[in-house]
PyMOL CGO cylinders between C-alpha atoms (Angstrom):
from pymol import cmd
from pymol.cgo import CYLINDER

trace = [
    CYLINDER, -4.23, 31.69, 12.83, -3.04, 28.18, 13.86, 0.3, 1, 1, 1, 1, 1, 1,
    CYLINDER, -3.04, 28.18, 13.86, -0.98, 27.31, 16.68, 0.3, 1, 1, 1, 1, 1, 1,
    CYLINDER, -0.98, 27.31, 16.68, 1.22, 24.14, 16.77, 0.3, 1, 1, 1, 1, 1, 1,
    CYLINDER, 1.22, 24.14, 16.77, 2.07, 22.46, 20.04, 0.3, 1, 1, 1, 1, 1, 1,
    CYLINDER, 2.07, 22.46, 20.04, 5.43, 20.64, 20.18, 0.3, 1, 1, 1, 1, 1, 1,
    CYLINDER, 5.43, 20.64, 20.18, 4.01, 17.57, 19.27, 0.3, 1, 1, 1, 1, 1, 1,
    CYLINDER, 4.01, 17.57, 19.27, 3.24, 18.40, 15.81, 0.3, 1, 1, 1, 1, 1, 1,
    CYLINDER, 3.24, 18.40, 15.81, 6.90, 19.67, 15.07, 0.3, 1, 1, 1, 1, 1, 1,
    CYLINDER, 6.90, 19.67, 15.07, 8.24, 17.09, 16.32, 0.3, 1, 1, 1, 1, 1, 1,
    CYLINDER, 8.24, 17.09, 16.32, 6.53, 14.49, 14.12, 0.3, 1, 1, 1, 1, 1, 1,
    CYLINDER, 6.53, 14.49, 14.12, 6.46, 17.25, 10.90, 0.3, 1, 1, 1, 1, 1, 1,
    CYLINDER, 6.46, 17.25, 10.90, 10.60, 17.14, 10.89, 0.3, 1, 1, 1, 1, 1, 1,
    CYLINDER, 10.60, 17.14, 10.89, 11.48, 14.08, 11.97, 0.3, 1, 1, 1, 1, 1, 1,
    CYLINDER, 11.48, 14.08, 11.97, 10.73, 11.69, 8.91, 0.3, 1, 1, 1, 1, 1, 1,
    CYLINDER, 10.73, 11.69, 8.91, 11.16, 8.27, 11.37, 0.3, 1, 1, 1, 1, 1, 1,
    CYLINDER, 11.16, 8.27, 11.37, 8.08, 9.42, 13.20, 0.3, 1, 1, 1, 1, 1, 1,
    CYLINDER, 8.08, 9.42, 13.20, 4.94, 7.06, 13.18, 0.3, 1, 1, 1, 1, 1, 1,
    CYLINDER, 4.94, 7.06, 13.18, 3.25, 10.08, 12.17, 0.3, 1, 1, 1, 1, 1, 1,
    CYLINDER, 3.25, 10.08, 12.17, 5.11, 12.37, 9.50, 0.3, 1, 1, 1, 1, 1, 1,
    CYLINDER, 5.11, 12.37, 9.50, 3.04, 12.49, 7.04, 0.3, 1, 1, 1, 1, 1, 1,
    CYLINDER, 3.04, 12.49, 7.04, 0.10, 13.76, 9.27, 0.3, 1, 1, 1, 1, 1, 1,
    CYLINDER, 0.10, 13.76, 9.27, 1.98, 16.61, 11.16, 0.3, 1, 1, 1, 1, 1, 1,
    CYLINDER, 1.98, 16.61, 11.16, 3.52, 17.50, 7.85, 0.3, 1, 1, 1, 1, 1, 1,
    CYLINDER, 3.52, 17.50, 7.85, 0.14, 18.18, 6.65, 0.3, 1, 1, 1, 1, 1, 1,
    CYLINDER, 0.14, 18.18, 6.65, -0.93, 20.14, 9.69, 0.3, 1, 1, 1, 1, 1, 1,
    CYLINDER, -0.93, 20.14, 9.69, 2.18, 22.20, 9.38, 0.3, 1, 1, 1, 1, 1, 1,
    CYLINDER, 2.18, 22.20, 9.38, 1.52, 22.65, 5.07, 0.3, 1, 1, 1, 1, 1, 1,
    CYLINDER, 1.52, 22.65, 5.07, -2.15, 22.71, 5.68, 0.3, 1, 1, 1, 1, 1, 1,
    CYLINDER, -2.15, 22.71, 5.68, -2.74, 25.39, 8.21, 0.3, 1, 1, 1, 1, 1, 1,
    CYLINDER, -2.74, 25.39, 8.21, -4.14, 28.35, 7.94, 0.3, 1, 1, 1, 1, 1, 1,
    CYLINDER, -4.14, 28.35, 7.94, -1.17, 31.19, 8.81, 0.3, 1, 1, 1, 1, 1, 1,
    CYLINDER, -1.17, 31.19, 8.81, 0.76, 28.54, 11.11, 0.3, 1, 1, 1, 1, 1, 1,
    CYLINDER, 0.76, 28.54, 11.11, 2.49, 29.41, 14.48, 0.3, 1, 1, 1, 1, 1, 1,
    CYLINDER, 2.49, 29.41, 14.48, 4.32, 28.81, 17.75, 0.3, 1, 1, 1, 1, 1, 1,
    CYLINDER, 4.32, 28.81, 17.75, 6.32, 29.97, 20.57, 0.3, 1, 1, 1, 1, 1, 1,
    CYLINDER, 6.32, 29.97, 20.57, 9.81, 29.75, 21.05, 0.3, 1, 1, 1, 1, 1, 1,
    CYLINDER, 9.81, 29.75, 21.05, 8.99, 27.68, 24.19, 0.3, 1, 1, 1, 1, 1, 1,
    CYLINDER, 8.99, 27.68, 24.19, 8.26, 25.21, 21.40, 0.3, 1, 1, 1, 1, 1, 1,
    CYLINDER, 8.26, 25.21, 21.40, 11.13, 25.31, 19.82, 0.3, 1, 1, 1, 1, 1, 1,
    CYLINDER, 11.13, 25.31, 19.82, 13.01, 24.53, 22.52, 0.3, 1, 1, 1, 1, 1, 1,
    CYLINDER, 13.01, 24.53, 22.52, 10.93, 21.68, 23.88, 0.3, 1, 1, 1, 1, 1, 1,
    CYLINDER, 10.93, 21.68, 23.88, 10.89, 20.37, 19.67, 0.3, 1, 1, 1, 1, 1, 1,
    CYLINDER, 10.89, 20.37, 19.67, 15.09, 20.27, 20.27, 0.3, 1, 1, 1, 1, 1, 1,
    CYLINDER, 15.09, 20.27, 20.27, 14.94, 18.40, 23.57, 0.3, 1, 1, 1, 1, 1, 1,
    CYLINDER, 14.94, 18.40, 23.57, 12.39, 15.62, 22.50, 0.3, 1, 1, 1, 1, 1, 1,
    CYLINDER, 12.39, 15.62, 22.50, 14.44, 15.42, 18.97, 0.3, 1, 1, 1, 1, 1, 1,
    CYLINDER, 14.44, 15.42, 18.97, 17.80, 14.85, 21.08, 0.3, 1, 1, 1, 1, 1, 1,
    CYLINDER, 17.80, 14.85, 21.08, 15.76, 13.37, 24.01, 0.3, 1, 1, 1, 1, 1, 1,
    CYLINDER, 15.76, 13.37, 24.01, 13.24, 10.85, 23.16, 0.3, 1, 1, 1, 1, 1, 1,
    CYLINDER, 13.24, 10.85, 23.16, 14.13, 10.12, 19.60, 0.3, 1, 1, 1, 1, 1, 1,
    CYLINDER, 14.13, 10.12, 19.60, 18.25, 10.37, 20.34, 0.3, 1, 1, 1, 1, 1, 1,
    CYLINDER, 18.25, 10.37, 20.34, 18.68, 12.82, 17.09, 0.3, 1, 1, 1, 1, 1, 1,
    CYLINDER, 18.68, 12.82, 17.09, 22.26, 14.11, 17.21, 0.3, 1, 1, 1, 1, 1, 1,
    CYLINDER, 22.26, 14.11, 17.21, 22.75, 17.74, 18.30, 0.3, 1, 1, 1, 1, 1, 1,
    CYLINDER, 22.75, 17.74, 18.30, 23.84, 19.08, 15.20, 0.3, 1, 1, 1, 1, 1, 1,
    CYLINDER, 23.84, 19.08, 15.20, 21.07, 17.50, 13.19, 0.3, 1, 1, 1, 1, 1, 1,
    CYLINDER, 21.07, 17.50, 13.19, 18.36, 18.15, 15.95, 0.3, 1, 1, 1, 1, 1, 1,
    CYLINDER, 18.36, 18.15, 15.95, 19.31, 21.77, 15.92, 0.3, 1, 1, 1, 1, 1, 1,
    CYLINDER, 19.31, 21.77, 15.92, 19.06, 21.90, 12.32, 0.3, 1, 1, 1, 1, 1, 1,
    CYLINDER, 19.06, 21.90, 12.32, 15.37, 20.57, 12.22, 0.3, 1, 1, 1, 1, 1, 1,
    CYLINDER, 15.37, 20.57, 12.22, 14.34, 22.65, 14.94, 0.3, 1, 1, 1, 1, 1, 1,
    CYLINDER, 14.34, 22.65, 14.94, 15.81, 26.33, 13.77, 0.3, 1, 1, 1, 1, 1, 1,
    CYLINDER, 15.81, 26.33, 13.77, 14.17, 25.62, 9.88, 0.3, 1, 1, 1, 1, 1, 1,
    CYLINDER, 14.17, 25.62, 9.88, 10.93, 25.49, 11.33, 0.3, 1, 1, 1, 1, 1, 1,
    CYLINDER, 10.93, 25.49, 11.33, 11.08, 29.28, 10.86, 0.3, 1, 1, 1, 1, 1, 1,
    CYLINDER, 11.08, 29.28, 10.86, 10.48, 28.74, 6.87, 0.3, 1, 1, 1, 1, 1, 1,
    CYLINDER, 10.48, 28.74, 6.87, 7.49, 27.36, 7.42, 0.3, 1, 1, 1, 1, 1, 1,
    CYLINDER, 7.49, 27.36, 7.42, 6.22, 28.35, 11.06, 0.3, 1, 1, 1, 1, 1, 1,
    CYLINDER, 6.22, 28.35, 11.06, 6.07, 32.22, 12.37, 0.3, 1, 1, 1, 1, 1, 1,
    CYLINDER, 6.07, 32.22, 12.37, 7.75, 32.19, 16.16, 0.3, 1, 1, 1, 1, 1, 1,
    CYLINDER, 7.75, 32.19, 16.16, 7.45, 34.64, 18.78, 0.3, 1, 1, 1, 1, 1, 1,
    CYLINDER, 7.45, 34.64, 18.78, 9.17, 34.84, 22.36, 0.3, 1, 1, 1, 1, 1, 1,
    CYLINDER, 9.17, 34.84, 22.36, 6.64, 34.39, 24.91, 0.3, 1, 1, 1, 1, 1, 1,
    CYLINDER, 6.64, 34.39, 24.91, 5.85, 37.90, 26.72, 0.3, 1, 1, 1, 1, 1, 1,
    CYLINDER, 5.85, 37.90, 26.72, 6.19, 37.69, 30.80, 0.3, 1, 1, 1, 1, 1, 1,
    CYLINDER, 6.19, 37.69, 30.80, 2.48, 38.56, 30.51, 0.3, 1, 1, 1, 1, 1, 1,
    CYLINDER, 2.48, 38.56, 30.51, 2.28, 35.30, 29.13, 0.3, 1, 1, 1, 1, 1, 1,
    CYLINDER, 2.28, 35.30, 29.13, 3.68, 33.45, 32.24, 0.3, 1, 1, 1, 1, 1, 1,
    CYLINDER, 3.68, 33.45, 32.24, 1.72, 35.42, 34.20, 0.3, 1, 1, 1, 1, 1, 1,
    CYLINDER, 1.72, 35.42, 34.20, -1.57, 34.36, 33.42, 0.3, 1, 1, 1, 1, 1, 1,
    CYLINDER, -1.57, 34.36, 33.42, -0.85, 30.71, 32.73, 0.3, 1, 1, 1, 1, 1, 1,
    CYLINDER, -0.85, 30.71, 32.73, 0.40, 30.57, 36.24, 0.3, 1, 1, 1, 1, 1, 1,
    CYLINDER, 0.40, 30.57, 36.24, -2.77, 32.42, 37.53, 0.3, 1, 1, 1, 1, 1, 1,
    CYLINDER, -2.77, 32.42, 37.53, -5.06, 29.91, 35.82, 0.3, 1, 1, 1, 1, 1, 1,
    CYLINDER, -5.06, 29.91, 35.82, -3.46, 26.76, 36.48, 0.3, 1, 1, 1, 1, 1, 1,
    CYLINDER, -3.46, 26.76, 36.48, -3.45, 27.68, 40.18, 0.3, 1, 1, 1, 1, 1, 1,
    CYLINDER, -3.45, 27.68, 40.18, -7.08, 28.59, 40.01, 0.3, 1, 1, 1, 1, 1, 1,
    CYLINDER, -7.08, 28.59, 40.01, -7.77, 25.14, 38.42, 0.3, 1, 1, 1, 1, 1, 1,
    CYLINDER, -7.77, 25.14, 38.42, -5.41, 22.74, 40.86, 0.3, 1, 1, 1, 1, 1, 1,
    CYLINDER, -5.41, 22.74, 40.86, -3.08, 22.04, 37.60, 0.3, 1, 1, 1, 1, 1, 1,
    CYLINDER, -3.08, 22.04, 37.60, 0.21, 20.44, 39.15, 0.3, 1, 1, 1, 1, 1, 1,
    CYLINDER, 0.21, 20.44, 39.15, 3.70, 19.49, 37.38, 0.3, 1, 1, 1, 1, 1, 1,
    CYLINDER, 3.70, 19.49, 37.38, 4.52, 19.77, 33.80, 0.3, 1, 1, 1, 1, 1, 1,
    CYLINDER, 4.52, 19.77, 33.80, 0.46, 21.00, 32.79, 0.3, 1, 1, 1, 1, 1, 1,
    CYLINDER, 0.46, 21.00, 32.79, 1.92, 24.63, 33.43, 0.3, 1, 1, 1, 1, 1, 1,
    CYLINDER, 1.92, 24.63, 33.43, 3.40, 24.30, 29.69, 0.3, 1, 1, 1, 1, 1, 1,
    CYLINDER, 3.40, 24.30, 29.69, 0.68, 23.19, 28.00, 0.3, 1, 1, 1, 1, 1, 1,
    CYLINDER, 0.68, 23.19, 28.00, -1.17, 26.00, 29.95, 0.3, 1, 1, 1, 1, 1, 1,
    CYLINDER, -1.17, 26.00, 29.95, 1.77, 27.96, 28.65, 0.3, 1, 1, 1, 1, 1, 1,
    CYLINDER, 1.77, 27.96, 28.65, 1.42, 27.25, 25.25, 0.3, 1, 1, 1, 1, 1, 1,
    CYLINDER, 1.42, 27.25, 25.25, -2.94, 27.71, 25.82, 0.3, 1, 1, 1, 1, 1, 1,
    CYLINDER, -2.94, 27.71, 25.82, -2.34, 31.19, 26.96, 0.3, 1, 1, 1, 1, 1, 1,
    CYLINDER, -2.34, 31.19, 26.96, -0.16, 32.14, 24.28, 0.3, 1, 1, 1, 1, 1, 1,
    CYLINDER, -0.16, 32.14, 24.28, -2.40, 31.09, 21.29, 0.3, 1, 1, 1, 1, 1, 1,
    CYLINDER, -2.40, 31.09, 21.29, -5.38, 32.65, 22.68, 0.3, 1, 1, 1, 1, 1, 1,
    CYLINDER, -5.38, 32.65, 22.68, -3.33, 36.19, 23.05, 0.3, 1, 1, 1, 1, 1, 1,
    CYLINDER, -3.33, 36.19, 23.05, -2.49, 36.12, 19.60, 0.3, 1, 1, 1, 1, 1, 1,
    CYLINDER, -2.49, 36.12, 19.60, -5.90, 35.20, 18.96, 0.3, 1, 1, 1, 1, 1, 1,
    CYLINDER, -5.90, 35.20, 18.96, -5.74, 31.77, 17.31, 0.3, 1, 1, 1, 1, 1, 1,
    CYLINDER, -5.74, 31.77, 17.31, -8.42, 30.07, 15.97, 0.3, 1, 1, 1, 1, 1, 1,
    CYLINDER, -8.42, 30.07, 15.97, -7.43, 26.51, 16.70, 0.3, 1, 1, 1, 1, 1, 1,
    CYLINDER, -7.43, 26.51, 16.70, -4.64, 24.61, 18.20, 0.3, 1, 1, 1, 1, 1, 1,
    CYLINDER, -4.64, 24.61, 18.20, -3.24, 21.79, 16.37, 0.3, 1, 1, 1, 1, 1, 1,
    CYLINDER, -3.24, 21.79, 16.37, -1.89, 19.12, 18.68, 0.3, 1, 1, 1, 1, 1, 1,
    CYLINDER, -1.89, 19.12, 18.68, -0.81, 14.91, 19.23, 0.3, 1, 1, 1, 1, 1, 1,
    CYLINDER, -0.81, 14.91, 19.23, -2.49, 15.24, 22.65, 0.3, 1, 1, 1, 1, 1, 1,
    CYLINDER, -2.49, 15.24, 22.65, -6.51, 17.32, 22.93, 0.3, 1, 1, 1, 1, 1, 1,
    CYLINDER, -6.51, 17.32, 22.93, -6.19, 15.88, 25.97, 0.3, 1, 1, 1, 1, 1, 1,
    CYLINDER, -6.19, 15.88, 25.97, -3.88, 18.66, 27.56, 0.3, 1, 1, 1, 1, 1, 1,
    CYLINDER, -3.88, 18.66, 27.56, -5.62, 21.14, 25.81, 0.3, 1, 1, 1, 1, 1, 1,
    CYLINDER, -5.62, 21.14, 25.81, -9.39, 20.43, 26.91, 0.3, 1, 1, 1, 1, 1, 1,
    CYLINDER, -9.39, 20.43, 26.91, -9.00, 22.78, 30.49, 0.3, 1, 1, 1, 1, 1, 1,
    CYLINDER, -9.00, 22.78, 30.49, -6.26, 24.86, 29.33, 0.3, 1, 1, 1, 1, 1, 1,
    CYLINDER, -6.26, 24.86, 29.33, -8.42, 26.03, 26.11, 0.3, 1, 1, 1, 1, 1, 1,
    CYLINDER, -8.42, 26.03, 26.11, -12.18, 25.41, 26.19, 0.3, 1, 1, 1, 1, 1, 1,
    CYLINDER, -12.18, 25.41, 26.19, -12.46, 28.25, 24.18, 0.3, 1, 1, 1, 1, 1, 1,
    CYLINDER, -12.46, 28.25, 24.18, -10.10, 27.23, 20.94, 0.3, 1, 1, 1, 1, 1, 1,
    CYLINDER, -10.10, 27.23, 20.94, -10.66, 24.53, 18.88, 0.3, 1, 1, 1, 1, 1, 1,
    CYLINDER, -10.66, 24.53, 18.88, -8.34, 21.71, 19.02, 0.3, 1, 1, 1, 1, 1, 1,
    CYLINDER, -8.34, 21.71, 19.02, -7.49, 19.72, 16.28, 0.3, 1, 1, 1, 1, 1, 1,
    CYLINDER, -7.49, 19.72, 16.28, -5.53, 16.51, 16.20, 0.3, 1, 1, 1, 1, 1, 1,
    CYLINDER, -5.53, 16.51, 16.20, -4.08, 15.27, 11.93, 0.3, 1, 1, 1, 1, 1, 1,
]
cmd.load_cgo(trace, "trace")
């Protein structure tokens, strides 16, 4: 199983983005592809955020990721163990999610995480593989 951070939905339905055709790919190209609805919702407020996609259209690209991406709500069990490890490792501020996200795809036993930014990944999930299209 795959899991895709926000980043790569983001740039797989938004056709504008610098890198489309990449995240596309990593959505197309991955073996049994997933996220959390955390995701989703982050995917809507960078589309209507960042990028200034109208609501309507935003909303739109973010709910027909289900055709191609399987979602699940994140499980309070979840929270509760990102929170644990990012206090044990001094993780401040907005690191939590990605932490979030970490947590999540090694419960439902990914084999890599597909992401824009390995970076946020590295501490959060030394034990997945990252990938980056």
């Amino acid at each position: 199983m795959t899991f895709l951070d926000t980043g790569i939905l983001v740039g797989a339905v938004l056709k504008l983005h610098p890198e489309h055709a990449a995240c596309l790919a990593a959505v197309e190209d991955s073996v049994r592809p997933f996220t959390n609805a955390r995701a989703l919702a982050e995917t809507f407020s960078a589309l209507t955020g960042f990028y200034k996609v109208p609501t309507d259209a935003a909303a739109e690209l973010t709910l027909n990721l289900r055709d191609s991406v399987m979602v699940e709500a994140l499980a309070w069990m979840d929270y509760e163990t990102a929170i644990r490890e990012v206090r044990s490792r001094g993780v401040m501020g907005g690191g939590i999610y990605d932490s979030l996200h970490a947590t999540f795809a090694r419960r439902k036993k990914a084999g890599r995480i597909v992401t824009r930014n390995p970076s946020h990944f590295e501490h959060a999930a030394p034990d997945i593989e990252i990938l980056v299209p």
